[in-house]
N, CA, C and O atoms as a Tinker XYZ file with bonds, in Angstrom:
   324  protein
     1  N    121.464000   96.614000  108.210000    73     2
     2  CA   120.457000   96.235000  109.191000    64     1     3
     3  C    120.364000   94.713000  109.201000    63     2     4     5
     4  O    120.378000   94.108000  108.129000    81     3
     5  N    120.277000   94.110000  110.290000    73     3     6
     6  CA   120.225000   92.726000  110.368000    64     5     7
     7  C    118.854000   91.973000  110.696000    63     6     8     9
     8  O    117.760000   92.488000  110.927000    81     7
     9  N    119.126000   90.908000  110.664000    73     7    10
    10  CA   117.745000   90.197000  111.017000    64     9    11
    11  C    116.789000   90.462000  112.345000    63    10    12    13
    12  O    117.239000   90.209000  113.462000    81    11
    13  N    115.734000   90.873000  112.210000    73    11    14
    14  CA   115.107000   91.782000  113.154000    64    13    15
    15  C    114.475000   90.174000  113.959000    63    14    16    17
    16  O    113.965000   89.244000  113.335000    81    15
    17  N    114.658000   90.219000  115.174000    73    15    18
    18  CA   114.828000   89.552000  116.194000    64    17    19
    19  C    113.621000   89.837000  117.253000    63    18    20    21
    20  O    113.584000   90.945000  117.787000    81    19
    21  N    112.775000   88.996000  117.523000    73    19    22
    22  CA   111.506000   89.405000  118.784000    64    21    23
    23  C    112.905000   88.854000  120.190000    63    22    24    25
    24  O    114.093000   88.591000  120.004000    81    23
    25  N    112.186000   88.857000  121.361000    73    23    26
    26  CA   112.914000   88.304000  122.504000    64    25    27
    27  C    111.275000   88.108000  123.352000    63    26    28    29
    28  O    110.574000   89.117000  123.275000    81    27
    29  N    110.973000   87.520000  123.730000    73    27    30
    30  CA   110.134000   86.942000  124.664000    64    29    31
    31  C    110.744000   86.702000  126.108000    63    30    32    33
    32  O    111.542000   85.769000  126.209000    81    31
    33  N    110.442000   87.465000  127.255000    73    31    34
    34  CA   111.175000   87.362000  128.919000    64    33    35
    35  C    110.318000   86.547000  129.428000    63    34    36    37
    36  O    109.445000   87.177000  130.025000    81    35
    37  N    110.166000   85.388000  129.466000    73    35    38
    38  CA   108.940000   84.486000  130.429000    64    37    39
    39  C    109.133000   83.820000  131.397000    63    38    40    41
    40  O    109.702000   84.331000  132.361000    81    39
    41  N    108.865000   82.963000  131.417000    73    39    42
    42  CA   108.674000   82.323000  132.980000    64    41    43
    43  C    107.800000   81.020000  132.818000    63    42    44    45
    44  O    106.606000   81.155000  132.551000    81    43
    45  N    108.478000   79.460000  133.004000    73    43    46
    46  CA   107.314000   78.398000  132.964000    64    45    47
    47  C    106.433000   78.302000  133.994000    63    46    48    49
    48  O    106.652000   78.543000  135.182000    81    47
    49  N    105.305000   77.894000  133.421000    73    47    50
    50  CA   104.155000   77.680000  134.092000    64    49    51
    51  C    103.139000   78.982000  134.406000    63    50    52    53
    52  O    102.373000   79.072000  135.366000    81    51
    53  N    103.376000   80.119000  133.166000    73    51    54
    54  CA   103.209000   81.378000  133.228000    64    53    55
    55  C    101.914000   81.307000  132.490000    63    54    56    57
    56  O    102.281000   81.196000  131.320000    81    55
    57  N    100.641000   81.307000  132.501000    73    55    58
    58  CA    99.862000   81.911000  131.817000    64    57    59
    59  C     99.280000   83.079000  130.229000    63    58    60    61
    60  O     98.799000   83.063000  129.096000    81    59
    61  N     99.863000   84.015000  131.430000    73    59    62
    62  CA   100.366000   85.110000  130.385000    64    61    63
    63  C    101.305000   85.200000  129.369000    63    62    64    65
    64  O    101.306000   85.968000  128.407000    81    63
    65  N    102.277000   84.156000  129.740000    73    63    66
    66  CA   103.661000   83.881000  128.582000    64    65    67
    67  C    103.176000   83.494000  128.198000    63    66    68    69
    68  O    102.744000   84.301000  127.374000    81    67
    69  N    102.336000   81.868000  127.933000    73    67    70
    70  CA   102.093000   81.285000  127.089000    64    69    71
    71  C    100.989000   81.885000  126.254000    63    70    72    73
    72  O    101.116000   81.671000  125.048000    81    71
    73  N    100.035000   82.521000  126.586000    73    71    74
    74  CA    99.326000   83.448000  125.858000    64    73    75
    75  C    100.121000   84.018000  124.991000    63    74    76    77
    76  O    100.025000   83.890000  123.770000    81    75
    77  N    101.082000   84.785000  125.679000    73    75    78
    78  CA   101.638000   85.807000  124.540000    64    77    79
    79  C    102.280000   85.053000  123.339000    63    78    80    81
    80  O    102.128000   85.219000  122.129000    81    79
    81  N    102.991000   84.235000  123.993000    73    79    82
    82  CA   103.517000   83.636000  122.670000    64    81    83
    83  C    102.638000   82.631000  121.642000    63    82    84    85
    84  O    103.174000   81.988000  120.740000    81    83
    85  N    101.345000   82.609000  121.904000    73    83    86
    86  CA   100.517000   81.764000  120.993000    64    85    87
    87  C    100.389000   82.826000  119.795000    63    86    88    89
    88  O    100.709000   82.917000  118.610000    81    87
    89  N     99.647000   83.679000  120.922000    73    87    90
    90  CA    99.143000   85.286000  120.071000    64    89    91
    91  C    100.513000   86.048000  118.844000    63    90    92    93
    92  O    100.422000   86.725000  117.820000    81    91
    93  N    101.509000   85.574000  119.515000    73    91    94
    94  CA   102.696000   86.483000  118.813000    64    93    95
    95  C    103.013000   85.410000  117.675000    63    94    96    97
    96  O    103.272000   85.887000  116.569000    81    95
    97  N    103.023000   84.136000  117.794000    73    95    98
    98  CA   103.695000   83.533000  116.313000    64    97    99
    99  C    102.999000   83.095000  115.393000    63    98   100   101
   100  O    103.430000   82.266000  114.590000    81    99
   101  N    101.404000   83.744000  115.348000    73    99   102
   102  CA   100.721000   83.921000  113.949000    64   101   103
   103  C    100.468000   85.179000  113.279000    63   102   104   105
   104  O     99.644000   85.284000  112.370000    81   103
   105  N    101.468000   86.535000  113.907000    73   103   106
   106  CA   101.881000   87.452000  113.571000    64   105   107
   107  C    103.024000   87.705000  112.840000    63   106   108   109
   108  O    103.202000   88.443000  111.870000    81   107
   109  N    103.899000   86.861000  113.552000    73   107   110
   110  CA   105.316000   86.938000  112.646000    64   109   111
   111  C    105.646000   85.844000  111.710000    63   110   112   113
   112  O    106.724000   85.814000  111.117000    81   111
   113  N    104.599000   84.820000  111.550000    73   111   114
   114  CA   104.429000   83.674000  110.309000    64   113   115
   115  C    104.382000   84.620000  108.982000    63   114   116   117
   116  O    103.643000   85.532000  108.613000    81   115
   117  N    105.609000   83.917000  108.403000    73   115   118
   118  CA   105.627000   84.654000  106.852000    64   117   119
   119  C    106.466000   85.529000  106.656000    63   118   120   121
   120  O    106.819000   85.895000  105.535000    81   119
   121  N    106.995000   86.084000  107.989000    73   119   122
   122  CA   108.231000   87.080000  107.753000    64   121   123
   123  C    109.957000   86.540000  108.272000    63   122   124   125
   124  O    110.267000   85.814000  109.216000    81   123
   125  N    110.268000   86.778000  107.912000    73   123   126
   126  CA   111.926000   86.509000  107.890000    64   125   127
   127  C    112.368000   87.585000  109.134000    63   126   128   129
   128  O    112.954000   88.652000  108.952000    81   127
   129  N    111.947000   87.043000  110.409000    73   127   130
   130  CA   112.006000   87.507000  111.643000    64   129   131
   131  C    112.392000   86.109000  112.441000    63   130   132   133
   132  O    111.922000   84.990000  112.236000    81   131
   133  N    113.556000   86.573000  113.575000    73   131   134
   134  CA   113.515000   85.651000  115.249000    64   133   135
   135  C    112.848000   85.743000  116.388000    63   134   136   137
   136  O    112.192000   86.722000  116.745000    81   135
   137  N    112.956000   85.019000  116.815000    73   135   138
   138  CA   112.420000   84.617000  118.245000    64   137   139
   139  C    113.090000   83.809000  118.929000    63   138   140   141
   140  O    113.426000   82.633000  118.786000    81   139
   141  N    113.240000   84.559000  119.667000    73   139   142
   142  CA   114.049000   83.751000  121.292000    64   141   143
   143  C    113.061000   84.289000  122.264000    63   142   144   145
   144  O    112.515000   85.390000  122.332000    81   143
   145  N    112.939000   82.744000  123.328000    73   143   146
   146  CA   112.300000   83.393000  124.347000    64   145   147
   147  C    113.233000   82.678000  125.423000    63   146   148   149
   148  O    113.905000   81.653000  125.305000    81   147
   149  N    113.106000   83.332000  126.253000    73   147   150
   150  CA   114.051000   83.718000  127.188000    64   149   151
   151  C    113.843000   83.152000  128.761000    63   150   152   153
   152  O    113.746000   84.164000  129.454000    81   151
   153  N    113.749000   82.116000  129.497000    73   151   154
   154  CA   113.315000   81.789000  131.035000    64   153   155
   155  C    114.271000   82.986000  131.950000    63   154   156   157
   156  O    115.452000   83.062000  132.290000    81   155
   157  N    113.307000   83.657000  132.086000    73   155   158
   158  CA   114.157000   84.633000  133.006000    64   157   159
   159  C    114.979000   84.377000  134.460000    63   158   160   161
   160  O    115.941000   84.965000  134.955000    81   159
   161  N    113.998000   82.999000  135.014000    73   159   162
   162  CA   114.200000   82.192000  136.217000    64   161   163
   163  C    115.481000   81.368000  136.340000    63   162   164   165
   164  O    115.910000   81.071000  137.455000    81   163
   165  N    116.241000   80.907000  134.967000    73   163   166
   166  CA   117.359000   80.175000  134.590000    64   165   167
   167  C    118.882000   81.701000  135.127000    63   166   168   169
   168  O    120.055000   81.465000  135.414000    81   167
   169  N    118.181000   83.106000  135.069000    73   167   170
   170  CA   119.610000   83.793000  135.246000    64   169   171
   171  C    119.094000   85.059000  136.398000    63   170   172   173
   172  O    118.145000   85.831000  136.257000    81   171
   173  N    120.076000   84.968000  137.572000    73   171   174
   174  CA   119.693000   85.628000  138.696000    64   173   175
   175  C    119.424000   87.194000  138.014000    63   174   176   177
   176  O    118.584000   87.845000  138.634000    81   175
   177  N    119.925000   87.754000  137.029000    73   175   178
   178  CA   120.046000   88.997000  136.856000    64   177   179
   179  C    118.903000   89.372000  135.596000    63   178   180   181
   180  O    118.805000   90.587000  135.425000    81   179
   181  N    118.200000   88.696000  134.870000    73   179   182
   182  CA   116.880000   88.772000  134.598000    64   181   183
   183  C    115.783000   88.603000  135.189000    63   182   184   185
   184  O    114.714000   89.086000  134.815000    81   183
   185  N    115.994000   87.721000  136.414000    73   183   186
   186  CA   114.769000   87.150000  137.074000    64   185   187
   187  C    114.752000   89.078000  138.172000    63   186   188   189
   188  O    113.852000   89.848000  138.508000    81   187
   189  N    116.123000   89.064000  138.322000    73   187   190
   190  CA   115.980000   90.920000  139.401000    64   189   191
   191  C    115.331000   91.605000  138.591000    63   190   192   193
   192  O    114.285000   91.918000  139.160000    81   191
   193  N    115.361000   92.042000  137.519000    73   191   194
   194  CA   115.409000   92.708000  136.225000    64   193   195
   195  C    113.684000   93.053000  135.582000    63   194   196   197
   196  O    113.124000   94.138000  135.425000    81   195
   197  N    113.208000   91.692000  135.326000    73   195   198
   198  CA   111.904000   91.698000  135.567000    64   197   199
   199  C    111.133000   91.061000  136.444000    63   198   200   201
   200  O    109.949000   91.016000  136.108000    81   199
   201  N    111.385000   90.585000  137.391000    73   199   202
   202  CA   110.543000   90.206000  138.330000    64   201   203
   203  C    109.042000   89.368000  138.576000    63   202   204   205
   204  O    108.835000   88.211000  138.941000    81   203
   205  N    108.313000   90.228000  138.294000    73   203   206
   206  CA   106.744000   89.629000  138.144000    64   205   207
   207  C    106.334000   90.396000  137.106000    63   206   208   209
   208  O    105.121000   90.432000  136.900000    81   207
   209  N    107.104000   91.061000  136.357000    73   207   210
   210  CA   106.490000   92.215000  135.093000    64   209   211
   211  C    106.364000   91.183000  133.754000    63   210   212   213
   212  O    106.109000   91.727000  132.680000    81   211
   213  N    106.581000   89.293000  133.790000    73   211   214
   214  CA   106.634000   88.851000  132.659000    64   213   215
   215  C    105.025000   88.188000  132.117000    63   214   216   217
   216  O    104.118000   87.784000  132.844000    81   215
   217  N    105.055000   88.235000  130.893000    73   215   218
   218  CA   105.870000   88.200000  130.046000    64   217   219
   219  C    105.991000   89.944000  129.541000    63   218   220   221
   220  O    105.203000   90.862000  129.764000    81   219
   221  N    107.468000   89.944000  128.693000    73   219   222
   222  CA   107.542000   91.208000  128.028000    64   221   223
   223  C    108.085000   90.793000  126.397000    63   222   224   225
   224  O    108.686000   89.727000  126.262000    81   223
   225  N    107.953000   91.278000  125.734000    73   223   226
   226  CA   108.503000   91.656000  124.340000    64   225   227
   227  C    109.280000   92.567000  123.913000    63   226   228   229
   228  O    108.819000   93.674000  123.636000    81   227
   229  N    110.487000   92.312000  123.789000    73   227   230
   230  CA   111.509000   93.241000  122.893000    64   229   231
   231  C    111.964000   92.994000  121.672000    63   230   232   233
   232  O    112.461000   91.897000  121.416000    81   231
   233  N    111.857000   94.027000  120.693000    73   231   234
   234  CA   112.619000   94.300000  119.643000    64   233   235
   235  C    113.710000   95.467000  119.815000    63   234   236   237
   236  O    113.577000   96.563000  120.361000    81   235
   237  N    114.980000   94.826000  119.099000    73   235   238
   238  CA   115.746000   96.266000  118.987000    64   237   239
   239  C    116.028000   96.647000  119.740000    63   238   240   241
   240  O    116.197000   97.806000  119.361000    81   239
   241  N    116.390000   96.613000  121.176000    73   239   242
   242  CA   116.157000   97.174000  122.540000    64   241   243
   243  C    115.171000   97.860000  122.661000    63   242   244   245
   244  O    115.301000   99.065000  122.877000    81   243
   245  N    113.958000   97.290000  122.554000    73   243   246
   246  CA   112.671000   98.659000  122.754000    64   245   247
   247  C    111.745000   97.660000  123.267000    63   246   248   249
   248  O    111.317000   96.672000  122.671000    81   247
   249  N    111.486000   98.057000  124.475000    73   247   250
   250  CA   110.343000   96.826000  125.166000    64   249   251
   251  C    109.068000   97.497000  124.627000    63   250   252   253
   252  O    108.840000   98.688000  124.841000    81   251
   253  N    107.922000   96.394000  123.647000    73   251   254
   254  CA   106.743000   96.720000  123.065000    64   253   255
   255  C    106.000000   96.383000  123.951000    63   254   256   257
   256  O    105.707000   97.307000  124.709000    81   255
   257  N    105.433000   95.145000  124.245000    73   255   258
   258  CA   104.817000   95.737000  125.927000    64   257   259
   259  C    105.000000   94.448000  126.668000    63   258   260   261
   260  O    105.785000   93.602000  126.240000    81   259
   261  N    104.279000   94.258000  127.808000    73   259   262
   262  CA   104.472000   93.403000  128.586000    64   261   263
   263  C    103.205000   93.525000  129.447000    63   262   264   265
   264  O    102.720000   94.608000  129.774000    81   263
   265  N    102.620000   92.107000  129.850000    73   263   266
   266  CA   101.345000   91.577000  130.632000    64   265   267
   267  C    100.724000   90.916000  129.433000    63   266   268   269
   268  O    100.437000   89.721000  129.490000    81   267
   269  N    100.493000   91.651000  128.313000    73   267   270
   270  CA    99.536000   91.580000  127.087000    64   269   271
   271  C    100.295000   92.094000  125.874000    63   270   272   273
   272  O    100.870000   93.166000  125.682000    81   271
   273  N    100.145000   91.114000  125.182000    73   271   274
   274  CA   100.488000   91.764000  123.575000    64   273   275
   275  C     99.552000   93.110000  122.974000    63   274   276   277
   276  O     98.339000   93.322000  122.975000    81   275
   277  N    100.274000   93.592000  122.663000    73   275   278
   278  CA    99.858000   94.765000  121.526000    64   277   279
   279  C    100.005000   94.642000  120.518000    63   278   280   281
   280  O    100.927000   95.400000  120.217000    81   279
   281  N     99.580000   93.982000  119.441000    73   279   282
   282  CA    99.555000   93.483000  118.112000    64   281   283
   283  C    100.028000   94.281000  117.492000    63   282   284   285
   284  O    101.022000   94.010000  116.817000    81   283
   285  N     99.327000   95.908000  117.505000    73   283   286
   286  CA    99.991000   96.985000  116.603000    64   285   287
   287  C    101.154000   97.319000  116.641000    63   286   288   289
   288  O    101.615000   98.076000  115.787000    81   287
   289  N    102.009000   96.742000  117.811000    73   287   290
   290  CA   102.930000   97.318000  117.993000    64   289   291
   291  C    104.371000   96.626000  117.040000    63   290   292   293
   292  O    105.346000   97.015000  116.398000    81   291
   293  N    103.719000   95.408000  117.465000    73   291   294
   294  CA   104.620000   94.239000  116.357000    64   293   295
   295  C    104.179000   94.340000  115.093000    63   294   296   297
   296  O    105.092000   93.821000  114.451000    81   295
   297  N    103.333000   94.689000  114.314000    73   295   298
   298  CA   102.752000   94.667000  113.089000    64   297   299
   299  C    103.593000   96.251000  112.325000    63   298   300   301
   300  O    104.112000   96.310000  111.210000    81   299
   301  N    103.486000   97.363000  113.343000    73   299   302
   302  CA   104.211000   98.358000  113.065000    64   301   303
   303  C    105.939000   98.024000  112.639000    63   302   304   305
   304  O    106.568000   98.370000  111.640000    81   303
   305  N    106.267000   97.410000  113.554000    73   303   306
   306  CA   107.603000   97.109000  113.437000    64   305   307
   307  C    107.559000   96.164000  112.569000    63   306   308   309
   308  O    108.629000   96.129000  111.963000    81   307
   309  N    106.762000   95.301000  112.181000    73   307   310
   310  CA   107.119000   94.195000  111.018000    64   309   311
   311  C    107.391000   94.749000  109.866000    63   310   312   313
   312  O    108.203000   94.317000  109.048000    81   311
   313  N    106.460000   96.103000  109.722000    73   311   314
   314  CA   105.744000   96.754000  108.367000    64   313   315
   315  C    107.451000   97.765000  108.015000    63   314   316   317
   316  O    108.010000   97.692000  106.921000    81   315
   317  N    107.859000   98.402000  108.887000    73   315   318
   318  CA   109.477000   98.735000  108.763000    64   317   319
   319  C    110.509000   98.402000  108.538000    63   318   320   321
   320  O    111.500000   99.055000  108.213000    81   319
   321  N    110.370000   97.387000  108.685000    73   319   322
   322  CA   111.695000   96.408000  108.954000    64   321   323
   323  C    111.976000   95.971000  108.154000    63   322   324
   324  O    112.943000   95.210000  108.174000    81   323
């Protein structure tokens, strides 16, 4: 198993991204986890892909949610991993 990896899909000048990602990297402080976040607007086939659904969060290929963080959801997956 390899280094368990967040992905952040956003968008500048996004609100909600920047929320999410305030909220998300005093969750994963302390663990031996990545983060990439991702301008979806930089590649025609993410920006089709998600559209106006950003920001979203993936681990693992498993989108945890998107509009709003779900804390439990990343805390679950931290606690596994």
């Amino acid at each position: 198993m390899g280094k368990l990896t967040f992905t952040l899909y956003s968008r500048r000048q996004c609100h909600l991204c920047d929320q999410m990602l305030a909220e998300l990297r005093p969750l994963l402080s302390g663990h031996d986890v990545g983060l990439e976040v991702v301008d979806v607007d930089t590649d025609d086939g993410l920006r089709n892909r998600f559209g106006h659904k950003v920001p979203v969060l993936v681990a693992e290929d498993e989108e945890l949610c998107h509009f709003r963080l779900i804390p439990e959801r990343v805390r679950r997956l931290l606690e596994y991993h």
